[in-house]
C-alpha positions as CSV (number, residue, x, y, z in Angstrom):
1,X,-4.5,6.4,-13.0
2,X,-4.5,2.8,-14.7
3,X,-2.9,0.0,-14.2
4,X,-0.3,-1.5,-16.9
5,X,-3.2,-3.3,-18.0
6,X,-5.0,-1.0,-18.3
7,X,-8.2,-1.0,-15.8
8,X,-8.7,0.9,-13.4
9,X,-6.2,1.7,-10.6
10,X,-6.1,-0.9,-7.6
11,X,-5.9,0.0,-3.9
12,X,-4.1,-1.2,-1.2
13,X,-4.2,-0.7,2.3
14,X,-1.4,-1.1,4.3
15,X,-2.0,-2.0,8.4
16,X,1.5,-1.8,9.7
17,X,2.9,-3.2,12.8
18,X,6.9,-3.5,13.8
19,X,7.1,-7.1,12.4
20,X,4.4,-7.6,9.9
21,X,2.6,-5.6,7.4
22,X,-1.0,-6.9,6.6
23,X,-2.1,-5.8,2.8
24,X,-5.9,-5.7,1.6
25,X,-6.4,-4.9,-2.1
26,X,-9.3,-3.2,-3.3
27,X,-10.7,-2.9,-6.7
28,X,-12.2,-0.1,-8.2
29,X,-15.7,-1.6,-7.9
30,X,-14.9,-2.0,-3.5
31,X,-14.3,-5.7,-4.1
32,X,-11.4,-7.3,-1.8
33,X,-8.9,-9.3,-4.2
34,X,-6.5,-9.9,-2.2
35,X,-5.6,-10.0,1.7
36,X,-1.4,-11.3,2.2
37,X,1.0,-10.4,5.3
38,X,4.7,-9.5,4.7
39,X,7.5,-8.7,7.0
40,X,7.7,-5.4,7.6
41,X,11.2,-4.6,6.0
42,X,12.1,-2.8,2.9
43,X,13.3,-5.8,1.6
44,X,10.2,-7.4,1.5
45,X,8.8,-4.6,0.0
46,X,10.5,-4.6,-2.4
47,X,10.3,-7.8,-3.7
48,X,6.0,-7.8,-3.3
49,X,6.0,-4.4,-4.9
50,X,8.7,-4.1,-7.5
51,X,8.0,-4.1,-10.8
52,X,4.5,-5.0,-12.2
53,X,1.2,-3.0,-11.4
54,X,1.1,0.5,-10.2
55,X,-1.2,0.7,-6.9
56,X,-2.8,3.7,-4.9
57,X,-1.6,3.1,-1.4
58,X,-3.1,3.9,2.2
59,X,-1.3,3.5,5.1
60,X,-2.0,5.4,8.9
61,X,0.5,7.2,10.3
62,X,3.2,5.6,12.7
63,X,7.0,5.1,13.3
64,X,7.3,2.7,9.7
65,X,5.2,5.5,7.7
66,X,7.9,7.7,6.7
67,X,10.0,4.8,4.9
68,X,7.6,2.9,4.2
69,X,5.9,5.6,2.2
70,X,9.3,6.8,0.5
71,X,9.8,3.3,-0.8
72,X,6.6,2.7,-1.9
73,X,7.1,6.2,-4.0
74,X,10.0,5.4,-5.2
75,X,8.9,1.8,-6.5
76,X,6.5,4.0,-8.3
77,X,3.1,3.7,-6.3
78,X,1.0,7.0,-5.4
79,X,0.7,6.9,-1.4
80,X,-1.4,8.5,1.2
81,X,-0.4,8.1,4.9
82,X,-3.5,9.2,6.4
83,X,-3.6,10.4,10.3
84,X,-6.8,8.2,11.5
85,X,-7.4,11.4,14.4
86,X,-7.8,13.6,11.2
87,X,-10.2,11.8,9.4
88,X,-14.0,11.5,9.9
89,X,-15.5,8.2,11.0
């Protein structure tokens, strides 16, 4: 998958807690672009990831995973919610 400008796809990782999300974006080459914190409510959300580039998103498994994920879907970014107990160090 590419972005809209074509380059590779960027990733984000998502660490979630019940008032703020922290966001790390990768490029393809492992490099960090850019680190930002958000609120964590859809609303926010949707305004940082509306529109614009398409990212591969990883988030862990919690309580905000389930919307958080469908949003981020729906707002057209491919998601992973990964379960840290199921995945090898």
């Amino acid at each position: 998958m590419t972005t809209q400008s074509g380059g590779a796809q960027m990733t984000m990782g998502l660490d979630v807690s019940d008032r703020h999300v922290h966001t790390c974006f990768i490029d393809h080459d492992g490099l960090i672009v850019e680190e930002s914190r958000l609120a964590a409510t859809s609303n926010a959300l949707r305004r940082r990831f509306s529109g614009g580039e398409r990212y591969r998103v990883i988030l862990e498994v919690g309580v905000h995973s389930p919307w958080m994920s469908r949003l981020l879907v729906d707002l057209g970014h491919e998601v992973y919610v990964a379960n840290a107990r199921r995945l090898r160090a």
